[in-house]
N, C-alpha and C positions, 0 to 999 in steps of 0.2 A: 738550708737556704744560704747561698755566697750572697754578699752583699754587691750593689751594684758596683763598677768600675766608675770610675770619675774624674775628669783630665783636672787641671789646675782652673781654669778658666770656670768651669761647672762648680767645683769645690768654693771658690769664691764668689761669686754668682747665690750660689747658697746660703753662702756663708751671710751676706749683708740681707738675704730673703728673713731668714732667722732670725738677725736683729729687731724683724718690726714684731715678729711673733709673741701673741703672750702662752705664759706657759699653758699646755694644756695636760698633761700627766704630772702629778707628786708624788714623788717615791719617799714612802716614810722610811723609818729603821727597821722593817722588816725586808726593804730590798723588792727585789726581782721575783714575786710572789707570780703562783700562777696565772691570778689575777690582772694584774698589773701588767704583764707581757700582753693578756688578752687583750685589755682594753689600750694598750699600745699596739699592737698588730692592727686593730679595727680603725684607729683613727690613721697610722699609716694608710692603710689601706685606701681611706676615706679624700686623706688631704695631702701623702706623699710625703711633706716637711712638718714634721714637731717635732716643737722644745718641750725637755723634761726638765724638772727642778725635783733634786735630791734633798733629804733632811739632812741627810750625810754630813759631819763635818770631815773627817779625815781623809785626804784630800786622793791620798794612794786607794781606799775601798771606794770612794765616789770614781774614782778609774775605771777601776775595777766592774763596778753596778753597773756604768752607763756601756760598755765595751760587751758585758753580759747580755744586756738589754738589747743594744745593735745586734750582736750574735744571734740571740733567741730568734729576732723579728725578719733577720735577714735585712737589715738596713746596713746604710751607711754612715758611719758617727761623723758630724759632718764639721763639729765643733765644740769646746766647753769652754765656760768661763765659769770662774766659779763653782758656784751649786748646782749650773747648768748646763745641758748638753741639745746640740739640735742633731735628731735623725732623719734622713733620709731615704726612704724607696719608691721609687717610680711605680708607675701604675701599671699593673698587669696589663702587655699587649692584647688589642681585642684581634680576633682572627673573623674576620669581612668571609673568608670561603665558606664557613657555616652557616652564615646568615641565609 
């Protein structure tokens, strides 16, 4: 999965969306568990924009987890502060000629 593209405009835009978000995934010290990706893909899926909150303290593998995490899901890491990261992916086009 490529993550999506995203001008400056949208990147920001997100960025301040983010801010009102409360976390909705916690990544313990086991990391990027099969698990974990699952139920980050489903809530992408679901709501497009969430933040994650790592136990992580070290500041280079919380890089590292949340960049994994975006990779796995096909998001876009759209920001972190801290122990936090916000992702984003749009919502799969619906295609109207099936219907």
């Amino acid at each position: 999965m490529n993550p999506p593209e995203l001008t400056g405009a949208e990147r920001r835009a997100l960025r301040a969306e983010g801010q009102l978000l409360v976390d909705r995934i916690q990544v313990g010290h086991h990391g990027a568990s099969d698990t974990v990706v699952k139920e980050l893909d489903g809530l992408l899926t679901r709501e497009q924009l969430v933040k994650v909150r790592a136990a992580e303290t070290d500041r280079r593998v919380r890089k590292a987890l949340f960049e994994q995490l975006a990779t796995a899901t096909g998001a876009a890491l759209i920001n972190t502060v801290g122990r936090t990261a916000v992702l984003f992916r749009p919502a799969p086009a619906v295609d109207e000629s099936s219907s």
